[in-house]
Predicted model as a PDB file, atoms N, CA, C, CB and O in Angstrom, pLDDT in the B-factor column:
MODEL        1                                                                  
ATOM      1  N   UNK A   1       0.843  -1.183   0.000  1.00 59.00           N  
ATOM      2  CA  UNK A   1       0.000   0.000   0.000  1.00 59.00           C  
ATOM      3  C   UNK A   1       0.884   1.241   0.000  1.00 59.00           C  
ATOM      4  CB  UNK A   1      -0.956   0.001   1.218  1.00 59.00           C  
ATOM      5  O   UNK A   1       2.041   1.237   0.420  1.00 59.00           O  
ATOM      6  N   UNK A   2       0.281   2.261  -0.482  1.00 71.00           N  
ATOM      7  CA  UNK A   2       0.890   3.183  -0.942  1.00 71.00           C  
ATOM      8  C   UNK A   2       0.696   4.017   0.679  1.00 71.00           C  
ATOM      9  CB  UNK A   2       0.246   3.779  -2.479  1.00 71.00           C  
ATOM     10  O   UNK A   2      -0.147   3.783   1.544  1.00 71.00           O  
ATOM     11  N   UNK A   3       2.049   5.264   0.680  1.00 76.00           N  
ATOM     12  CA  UNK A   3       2.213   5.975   2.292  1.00 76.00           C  
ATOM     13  C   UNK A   3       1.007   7.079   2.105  1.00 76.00           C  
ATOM     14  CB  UNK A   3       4.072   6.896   2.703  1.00 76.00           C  
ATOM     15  O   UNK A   3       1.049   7.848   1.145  1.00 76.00           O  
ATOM     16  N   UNK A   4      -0.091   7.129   3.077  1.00 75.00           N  
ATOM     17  CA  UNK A   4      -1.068   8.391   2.921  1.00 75.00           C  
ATOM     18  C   UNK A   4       0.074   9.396   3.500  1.00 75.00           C  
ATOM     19  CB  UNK A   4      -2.758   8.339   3.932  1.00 75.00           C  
ATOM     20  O   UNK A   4       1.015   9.350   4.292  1.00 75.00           O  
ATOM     21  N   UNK A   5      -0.416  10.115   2.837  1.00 70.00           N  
ATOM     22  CA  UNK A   5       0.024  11.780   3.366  1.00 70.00           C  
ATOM     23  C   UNK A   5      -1.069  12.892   3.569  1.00 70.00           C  
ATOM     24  CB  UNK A   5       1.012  12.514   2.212  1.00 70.00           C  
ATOM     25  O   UNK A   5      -2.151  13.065   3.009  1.00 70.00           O  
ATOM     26  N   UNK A   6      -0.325  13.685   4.702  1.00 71.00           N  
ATOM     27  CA  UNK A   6      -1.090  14.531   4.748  1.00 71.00           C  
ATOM     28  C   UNK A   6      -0.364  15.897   4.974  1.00 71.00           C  
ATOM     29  CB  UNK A   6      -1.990  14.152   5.618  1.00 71.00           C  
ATOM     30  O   UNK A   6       0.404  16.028   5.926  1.00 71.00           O  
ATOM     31  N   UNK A   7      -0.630  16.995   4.025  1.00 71.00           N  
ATOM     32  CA  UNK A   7      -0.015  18.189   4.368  1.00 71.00           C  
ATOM     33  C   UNK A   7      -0.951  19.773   4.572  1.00 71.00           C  
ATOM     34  CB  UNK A   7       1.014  18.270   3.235  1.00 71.00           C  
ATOM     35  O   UNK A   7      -2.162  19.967   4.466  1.00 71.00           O  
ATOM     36  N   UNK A   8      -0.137  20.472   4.809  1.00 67.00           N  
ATOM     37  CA  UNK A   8      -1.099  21.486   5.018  1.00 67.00           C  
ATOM     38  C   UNK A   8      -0.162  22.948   4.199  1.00 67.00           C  
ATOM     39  CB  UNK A   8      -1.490  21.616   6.953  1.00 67.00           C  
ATOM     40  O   UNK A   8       1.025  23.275   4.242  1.00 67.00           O  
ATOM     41  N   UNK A   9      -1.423  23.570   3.467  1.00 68.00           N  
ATOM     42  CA  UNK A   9      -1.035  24.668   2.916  1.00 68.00           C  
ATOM     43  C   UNK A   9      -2.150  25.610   3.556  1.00 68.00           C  
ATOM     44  CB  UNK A   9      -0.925  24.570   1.331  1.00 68.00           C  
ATOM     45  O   UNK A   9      -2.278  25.961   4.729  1.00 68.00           O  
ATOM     46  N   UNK A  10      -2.868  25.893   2.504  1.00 73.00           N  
ATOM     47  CA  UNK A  10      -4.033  26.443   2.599  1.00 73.00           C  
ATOM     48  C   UNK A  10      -5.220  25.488   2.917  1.00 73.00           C  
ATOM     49  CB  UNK A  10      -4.207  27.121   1.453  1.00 73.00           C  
ATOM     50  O   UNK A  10      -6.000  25.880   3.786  1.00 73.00           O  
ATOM     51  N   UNK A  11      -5.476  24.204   2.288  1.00 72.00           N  
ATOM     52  CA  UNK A  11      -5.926  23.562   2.544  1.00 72.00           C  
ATOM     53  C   UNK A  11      -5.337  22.603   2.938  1.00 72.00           C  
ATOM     54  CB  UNK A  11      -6.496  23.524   2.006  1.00 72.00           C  
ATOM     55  O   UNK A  11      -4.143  22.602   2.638  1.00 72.00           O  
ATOM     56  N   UNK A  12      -5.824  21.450   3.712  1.00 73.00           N  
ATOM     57  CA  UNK A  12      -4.939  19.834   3.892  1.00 73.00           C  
ATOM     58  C   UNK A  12      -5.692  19.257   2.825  1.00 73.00           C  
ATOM     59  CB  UNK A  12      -5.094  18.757   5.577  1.00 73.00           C  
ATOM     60  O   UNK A  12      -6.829  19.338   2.359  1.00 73.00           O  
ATOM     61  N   UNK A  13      -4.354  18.485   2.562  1.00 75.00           N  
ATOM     62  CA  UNK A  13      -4.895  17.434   1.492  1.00 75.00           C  
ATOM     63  C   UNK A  13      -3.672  16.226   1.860  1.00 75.00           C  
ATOM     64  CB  UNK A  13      -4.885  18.136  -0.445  1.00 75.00           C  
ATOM     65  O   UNK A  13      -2.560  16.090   2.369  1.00 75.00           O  
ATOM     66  N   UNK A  14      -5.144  15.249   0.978  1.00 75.00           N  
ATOM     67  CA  UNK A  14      -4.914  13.978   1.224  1.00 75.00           C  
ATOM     68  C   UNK A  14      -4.055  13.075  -0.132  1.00 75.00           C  
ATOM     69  CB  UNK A  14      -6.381  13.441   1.581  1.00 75.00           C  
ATOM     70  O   UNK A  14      -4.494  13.100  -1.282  1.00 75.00           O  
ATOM     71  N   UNK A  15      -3.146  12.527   0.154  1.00 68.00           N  
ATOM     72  CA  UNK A  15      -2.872  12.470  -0.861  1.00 68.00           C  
ATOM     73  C   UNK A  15      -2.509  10.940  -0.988  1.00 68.00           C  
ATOM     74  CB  UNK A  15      -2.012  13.459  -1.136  1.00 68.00           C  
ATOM     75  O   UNK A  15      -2.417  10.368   0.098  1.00 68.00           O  
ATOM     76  N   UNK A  16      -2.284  10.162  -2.121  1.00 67.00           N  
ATOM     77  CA  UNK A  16      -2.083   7.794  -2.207  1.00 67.00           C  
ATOM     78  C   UNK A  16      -3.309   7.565  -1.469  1.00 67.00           C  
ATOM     79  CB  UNK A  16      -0.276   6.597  -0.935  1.00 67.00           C  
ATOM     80  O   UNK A  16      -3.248   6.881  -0.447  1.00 67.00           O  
ATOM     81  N   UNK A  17      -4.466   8.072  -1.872  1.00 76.00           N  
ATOM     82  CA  UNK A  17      -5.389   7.027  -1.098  1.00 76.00           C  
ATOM     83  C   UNK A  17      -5.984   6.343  -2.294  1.00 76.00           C  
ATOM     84  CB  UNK A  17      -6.629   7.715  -0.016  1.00 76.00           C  
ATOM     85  O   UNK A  17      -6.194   6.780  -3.426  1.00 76.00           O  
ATOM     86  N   UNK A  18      -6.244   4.944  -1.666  1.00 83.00           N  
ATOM     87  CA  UNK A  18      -6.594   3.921  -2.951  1.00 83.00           C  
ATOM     88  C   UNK A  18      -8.463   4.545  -2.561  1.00 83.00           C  
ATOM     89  CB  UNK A  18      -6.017   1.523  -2.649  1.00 83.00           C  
ATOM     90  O   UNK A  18      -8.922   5.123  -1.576  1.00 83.00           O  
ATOM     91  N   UNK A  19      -9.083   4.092  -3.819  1.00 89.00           N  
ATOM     92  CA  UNK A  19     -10.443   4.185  -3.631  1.00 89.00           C  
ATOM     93  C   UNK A  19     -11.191   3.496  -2.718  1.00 89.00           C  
ATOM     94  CB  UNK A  19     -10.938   3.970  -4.605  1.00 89.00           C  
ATOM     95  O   UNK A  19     -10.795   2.385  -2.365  1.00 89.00           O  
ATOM     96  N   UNK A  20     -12.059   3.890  -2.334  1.00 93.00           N  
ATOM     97  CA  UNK A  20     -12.754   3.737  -0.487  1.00 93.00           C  
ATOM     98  C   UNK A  20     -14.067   4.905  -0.442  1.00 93.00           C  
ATOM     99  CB  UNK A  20     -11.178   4.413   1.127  1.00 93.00           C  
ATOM    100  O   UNK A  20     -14.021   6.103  -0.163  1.00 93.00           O  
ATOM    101  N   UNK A  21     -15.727   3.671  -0.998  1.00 96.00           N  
ATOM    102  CA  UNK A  21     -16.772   4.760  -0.822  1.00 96.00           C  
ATOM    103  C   UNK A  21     -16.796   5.174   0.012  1.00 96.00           C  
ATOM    104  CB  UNK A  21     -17.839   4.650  -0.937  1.00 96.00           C  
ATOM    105  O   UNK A  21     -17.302   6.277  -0.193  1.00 96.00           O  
ATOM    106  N   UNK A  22     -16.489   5.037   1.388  1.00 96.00           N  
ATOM    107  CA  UNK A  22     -16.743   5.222   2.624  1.00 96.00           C  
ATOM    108  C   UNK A  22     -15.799   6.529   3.001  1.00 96.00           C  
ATOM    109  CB  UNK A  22     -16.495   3.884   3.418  1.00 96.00           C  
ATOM    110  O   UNK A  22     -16.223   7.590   3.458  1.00 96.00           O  
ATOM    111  N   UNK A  23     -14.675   6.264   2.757  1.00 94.00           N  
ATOM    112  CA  UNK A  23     -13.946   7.651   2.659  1.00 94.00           C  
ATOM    113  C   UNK A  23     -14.334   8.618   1.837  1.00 94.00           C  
ATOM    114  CB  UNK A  23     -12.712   7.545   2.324  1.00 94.00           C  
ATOM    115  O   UNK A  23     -14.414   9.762   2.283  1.00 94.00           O  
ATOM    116  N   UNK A  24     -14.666   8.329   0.401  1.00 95.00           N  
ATOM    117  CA  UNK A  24     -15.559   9.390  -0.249  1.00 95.00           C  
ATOM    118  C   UNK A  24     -16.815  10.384   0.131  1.00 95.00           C  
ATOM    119  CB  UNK A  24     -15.999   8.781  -1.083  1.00 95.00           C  
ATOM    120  O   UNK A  24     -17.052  11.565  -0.121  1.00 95.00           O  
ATOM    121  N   UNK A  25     -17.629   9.171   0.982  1.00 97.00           N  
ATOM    122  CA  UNK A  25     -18.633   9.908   0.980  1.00 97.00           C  
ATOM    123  C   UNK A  25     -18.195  10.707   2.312  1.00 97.00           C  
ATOM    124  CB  UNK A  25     -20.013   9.115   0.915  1.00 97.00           C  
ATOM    125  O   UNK A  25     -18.247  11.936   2.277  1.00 97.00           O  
ATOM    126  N   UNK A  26     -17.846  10.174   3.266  1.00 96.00           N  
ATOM    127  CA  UNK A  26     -17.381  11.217   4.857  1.00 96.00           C  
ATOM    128  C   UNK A  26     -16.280  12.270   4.323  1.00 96.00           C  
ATOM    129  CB  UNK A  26     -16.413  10.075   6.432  1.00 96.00           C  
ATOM    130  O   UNK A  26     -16.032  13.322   4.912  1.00 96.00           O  
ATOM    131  N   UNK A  27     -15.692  11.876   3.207  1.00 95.00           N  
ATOM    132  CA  UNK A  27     -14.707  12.772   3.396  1.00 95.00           C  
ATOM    133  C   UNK A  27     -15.663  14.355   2.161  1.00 95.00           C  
ATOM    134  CB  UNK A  27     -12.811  11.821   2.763  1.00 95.00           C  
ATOM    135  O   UNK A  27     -15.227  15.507   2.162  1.00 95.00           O  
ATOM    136  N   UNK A  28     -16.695  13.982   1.451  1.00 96.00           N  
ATOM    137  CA  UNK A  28     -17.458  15.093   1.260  1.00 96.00           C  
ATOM    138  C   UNK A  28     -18.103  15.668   2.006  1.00 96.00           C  
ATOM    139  CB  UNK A  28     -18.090  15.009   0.588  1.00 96.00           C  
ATOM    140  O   UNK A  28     -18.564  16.771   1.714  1.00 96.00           O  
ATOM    141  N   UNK A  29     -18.416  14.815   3.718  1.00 97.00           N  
ATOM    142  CA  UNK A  29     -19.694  15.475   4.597  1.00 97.00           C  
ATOM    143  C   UNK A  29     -18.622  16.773   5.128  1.00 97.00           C  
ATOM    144  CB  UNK A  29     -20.539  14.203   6.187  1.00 97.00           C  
ATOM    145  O   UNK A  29     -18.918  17.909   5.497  1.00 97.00           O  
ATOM    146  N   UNK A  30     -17.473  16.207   5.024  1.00 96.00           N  
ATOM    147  CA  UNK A  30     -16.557  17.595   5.819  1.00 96.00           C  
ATOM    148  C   UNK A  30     -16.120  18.636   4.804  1.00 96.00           C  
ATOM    149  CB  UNK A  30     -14.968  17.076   6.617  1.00 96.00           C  
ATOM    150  O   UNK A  30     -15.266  19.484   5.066  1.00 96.00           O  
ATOM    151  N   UNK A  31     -16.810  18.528   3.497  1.00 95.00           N  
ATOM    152  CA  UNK A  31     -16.093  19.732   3.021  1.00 95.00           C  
ATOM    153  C   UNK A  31     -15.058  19.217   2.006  1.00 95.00           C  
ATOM    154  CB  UNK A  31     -15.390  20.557   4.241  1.00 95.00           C  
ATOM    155  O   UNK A  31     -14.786  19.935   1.044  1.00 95.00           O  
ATOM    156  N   UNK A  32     -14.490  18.071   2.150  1.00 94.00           N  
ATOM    157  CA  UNK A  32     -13.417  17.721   1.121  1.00 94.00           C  
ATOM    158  C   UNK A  32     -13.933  17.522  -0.340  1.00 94.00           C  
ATOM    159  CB  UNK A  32     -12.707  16.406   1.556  1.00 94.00           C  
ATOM    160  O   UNK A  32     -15.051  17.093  -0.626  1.00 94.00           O  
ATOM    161  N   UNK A  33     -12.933  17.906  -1.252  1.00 91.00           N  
ATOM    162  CA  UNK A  33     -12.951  17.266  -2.476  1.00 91.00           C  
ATOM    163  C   UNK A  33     -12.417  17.293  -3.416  1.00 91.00           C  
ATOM    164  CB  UNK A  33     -13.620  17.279  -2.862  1.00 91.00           C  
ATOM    165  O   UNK A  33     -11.646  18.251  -3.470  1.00 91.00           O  
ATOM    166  N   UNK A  34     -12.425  16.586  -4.406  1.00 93.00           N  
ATOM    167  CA  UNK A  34     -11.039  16.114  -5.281  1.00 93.00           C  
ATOM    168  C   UNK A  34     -10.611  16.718  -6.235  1.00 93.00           C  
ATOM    169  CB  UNK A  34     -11.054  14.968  -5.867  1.00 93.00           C  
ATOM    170  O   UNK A  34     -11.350  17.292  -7.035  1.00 93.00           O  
ATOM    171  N   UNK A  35      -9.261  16.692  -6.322  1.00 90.00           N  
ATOM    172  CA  UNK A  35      -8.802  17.414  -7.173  1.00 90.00           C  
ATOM    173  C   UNK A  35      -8.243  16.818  -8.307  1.00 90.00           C  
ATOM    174  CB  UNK A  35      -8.070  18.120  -6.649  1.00 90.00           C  
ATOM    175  O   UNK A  35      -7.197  16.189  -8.148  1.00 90.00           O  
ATOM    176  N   UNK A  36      -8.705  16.888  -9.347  1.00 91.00           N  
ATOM    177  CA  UNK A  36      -8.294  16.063 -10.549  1.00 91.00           C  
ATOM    178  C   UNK A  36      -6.760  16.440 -10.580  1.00 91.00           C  
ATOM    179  CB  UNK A  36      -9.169  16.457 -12.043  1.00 91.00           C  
ATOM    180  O   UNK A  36      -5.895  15.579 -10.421  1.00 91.00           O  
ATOM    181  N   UNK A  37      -6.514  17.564 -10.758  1.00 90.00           N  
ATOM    182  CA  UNK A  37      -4.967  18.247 -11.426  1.00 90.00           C  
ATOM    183  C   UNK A  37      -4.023  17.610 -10.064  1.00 90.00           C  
ATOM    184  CB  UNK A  37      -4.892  20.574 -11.591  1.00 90.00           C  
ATOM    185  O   UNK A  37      -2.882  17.305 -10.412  1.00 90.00           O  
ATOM    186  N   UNK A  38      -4.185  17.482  -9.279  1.00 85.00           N  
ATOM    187  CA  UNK A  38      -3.094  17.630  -8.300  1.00 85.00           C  
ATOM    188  C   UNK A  38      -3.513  16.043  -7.418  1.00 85.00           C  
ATOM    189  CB  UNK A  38      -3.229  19.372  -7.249  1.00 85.00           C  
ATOM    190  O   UNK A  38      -3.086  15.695  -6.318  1.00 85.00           O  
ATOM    191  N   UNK A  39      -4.710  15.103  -8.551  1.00 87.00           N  
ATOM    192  CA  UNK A  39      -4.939  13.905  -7.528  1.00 87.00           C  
ATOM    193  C   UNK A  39      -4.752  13.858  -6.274  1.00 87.00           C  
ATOM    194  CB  UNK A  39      -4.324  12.972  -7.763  1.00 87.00           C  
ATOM    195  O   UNK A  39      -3.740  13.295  -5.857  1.00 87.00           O  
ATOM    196  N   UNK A  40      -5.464  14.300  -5.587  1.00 87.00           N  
ATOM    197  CA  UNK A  40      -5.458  14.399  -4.158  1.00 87.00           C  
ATOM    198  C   UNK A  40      -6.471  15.332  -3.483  1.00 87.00           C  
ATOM    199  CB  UNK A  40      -4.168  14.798  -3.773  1.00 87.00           C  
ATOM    200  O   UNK A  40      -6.701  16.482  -3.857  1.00 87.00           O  
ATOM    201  N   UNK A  41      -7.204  14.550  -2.178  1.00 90.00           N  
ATOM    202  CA  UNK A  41      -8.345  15.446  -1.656  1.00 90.00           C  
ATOM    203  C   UNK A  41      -7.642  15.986  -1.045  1.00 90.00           C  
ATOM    204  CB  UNK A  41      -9.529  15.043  -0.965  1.00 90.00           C  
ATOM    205  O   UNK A  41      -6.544  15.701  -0.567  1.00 90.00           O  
ATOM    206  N   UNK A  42      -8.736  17.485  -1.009  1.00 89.00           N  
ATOM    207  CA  UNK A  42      -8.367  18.864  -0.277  1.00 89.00           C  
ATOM    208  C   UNK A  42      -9.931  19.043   0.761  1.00 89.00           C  
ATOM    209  CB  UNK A  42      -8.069  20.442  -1.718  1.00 89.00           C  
ATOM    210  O   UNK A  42     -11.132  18.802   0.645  1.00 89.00           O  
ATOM    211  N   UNK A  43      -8.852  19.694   1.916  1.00 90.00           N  
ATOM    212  CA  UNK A  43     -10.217  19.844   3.088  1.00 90.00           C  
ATOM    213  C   UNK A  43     -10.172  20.972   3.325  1.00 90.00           C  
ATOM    214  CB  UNK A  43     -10.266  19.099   4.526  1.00 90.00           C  
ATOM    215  O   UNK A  43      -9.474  21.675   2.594  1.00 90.00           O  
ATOM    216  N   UNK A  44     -10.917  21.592   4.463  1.00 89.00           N  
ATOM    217  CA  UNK A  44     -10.981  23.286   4.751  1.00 89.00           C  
ATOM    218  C   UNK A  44      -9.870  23.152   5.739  1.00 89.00           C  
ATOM    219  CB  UNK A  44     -12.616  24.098   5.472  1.00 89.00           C  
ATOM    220  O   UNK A  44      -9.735  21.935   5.865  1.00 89.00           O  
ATOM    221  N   UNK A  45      -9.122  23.670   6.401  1.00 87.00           N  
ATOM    222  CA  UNK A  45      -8.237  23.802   7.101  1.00 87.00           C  
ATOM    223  C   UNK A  45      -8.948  23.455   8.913  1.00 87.00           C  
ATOM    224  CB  UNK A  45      -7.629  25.289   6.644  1.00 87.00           C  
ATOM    225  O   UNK A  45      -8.668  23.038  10.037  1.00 87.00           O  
ATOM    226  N   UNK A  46      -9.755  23.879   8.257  1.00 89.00           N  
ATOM    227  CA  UNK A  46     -10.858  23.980  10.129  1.00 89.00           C  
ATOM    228  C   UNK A  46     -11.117  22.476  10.400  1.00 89.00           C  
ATOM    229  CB  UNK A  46     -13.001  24.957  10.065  1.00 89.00           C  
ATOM    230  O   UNK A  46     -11.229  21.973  11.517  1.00 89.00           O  
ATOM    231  N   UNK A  47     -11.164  22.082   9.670  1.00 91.00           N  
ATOM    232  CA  UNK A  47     -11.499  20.486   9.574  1.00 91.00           C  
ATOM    233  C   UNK A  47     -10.105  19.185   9.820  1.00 91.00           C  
ATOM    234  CB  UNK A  47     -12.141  20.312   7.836  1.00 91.00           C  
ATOM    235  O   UNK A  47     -10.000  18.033   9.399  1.00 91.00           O  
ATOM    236  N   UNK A  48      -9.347  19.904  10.549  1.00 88.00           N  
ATOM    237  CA  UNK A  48      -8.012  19.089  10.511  1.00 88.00           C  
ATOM    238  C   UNK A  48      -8.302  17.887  11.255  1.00 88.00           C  
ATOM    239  CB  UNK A  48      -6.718  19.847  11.160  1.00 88.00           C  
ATOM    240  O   UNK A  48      -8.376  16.849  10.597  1.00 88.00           O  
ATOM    241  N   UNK A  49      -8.566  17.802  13.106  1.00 91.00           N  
ATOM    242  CA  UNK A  49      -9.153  16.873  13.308  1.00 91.00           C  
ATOM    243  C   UNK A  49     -10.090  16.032  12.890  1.00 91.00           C  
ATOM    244  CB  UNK A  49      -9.304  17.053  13.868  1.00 91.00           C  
ATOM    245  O   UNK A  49     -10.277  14.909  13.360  1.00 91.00           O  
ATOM    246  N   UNK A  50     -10.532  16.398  12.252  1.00 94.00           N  
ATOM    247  CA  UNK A  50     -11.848  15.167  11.471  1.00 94.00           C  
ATOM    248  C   UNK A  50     -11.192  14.527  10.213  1.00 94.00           C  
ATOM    249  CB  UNK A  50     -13.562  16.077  10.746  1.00 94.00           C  
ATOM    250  O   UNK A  50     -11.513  13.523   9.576  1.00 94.00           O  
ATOM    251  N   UNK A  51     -10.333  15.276  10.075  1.00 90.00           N  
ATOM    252  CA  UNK A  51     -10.055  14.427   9.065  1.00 90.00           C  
ATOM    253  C   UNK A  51      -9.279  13.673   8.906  1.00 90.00           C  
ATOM    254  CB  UNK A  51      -9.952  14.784   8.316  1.00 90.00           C  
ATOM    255  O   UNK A  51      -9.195  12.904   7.949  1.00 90.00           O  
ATOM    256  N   UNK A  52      -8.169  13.809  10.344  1.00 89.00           N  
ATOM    257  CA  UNK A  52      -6.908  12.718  10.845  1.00 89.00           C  
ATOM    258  C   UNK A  52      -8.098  11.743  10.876  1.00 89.00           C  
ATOM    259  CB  UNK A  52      -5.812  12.996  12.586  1.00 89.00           C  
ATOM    260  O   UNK A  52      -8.199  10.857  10.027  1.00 89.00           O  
ATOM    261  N   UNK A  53      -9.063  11.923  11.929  1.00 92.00           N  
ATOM    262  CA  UNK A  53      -9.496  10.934  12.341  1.00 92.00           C  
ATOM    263  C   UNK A  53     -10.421  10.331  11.226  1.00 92.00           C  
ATOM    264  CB  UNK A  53     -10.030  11.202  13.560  1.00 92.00           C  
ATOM    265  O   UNK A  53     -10.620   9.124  11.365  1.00 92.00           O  
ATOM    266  N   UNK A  54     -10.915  10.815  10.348  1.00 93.00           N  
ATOM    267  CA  UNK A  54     -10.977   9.607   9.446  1.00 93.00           C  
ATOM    268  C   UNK A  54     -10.115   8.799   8.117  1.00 93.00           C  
ATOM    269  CB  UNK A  54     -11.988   9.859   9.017  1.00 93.00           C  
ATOM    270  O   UNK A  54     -10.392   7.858   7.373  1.00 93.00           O  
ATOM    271  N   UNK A  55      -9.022   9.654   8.263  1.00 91.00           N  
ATOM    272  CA  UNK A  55      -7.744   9.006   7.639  1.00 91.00           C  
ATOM    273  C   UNK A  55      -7.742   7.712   8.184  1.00 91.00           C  
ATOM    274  CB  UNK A  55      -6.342   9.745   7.953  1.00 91.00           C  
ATOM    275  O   UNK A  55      -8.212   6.688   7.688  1.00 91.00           O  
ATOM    276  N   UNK A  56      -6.980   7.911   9.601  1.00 91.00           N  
ATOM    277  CA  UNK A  56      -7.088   6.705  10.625  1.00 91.00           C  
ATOM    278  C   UNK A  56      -8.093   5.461  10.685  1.00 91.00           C  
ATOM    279  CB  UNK A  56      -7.306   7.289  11.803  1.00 91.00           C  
ATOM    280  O   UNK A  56      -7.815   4.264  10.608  1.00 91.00           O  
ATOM    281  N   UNK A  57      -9.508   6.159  10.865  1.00 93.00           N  
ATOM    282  CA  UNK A  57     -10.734   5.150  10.327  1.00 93.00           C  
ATOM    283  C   UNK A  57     -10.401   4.230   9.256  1.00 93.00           C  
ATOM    284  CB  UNK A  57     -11.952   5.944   9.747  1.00 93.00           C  
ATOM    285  O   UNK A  57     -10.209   3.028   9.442  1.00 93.00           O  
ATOM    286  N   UNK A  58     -10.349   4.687   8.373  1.00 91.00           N  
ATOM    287  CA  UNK A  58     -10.363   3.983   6.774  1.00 91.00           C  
ATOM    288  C   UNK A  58      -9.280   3.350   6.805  1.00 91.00           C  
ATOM    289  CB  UNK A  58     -10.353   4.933   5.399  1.00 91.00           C  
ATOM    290  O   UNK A  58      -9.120   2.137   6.669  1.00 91.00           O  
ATOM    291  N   UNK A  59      -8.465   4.203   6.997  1.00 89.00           N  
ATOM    292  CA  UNK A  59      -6.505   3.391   6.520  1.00 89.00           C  
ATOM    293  C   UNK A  59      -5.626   3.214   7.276  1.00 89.00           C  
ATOM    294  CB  UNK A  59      -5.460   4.134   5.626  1.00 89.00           C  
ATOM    295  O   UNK A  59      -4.499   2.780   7.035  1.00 89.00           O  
ATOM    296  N   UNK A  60      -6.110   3.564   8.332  1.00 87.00           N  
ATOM    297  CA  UNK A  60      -5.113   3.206   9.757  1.00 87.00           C  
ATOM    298  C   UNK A  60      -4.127   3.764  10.164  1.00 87.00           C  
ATOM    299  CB  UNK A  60      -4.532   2.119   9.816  1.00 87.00           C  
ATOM    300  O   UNK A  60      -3.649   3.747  11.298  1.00 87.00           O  
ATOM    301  N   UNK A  61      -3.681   4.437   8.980  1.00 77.00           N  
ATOM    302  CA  UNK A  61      -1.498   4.957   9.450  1.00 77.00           C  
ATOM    303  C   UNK A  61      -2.010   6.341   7.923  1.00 77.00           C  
ATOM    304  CB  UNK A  61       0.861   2.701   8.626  1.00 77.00           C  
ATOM    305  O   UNK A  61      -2.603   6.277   6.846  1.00 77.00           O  
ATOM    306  N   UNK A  62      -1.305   7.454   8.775  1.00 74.00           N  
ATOM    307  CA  UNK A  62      -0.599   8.124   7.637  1.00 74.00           C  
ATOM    308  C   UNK A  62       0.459   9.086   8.418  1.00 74.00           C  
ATOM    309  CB  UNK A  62      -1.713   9.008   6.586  1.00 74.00           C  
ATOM    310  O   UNK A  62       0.711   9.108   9.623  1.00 74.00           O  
ATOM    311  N   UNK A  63       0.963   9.820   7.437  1.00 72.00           N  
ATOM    312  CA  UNK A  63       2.386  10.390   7.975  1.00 72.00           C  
ATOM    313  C   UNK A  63       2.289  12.200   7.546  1.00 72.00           C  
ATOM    314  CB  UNK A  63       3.958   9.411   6.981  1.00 72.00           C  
ATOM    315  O   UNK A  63       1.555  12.409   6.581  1.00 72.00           O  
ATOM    316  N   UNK A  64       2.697  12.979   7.931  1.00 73.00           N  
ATOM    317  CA  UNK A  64       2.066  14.327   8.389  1.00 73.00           C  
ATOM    318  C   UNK A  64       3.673  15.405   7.285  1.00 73.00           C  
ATOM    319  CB  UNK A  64       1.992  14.487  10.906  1.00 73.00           C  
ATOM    320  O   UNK A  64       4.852  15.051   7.315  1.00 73.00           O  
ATOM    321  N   UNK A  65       3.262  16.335   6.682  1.00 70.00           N  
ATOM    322  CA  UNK A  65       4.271  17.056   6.256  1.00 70.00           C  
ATOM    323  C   UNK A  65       3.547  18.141   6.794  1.00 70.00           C  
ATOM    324  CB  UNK A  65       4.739  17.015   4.781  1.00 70.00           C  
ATOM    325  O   UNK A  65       2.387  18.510   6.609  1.00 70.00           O  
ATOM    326  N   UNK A  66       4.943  18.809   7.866  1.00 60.00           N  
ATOM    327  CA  UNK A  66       4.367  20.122   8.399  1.00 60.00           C  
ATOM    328  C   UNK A  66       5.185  21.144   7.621  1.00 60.00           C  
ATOM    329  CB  UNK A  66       4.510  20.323  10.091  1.00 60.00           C  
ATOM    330  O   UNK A  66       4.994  22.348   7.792  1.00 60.00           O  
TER     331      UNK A  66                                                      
ENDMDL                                                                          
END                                                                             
């Protein structure tokens, strides 16, 4: 499996996640969504905890670029 990442600019985004409805659909209730050009979901910044924690949910491990 590929390493999730997660970084933060303006938005956090998610980035190697294999497909997962379940992450799709929670990860739209918070605001996230995908970015074709840059493959990888983007969240609101306000939403950081929710969205570790459903990183974690779904995929168990990811690794943080501050």
């Amino acid at each position: 499996m590929e390493e999730i990442i997660l970084s933060k600019v303006e938005v956090i985004t998610v980035t190697a996640t294999y497909y997962n409805e379940d992450f799709i659909k929670k990860a739209k209730a918070l605001g996230g969504f995908w970015n074709e050009v840059e493959q990888e979901w983007e969240f609101p910044m306000d939403k950081e905890k929710e969205v570790k924690e459903l990183v974690l949910e779904i995929y168990g491990d990811f690794e943080t670029e501050d």
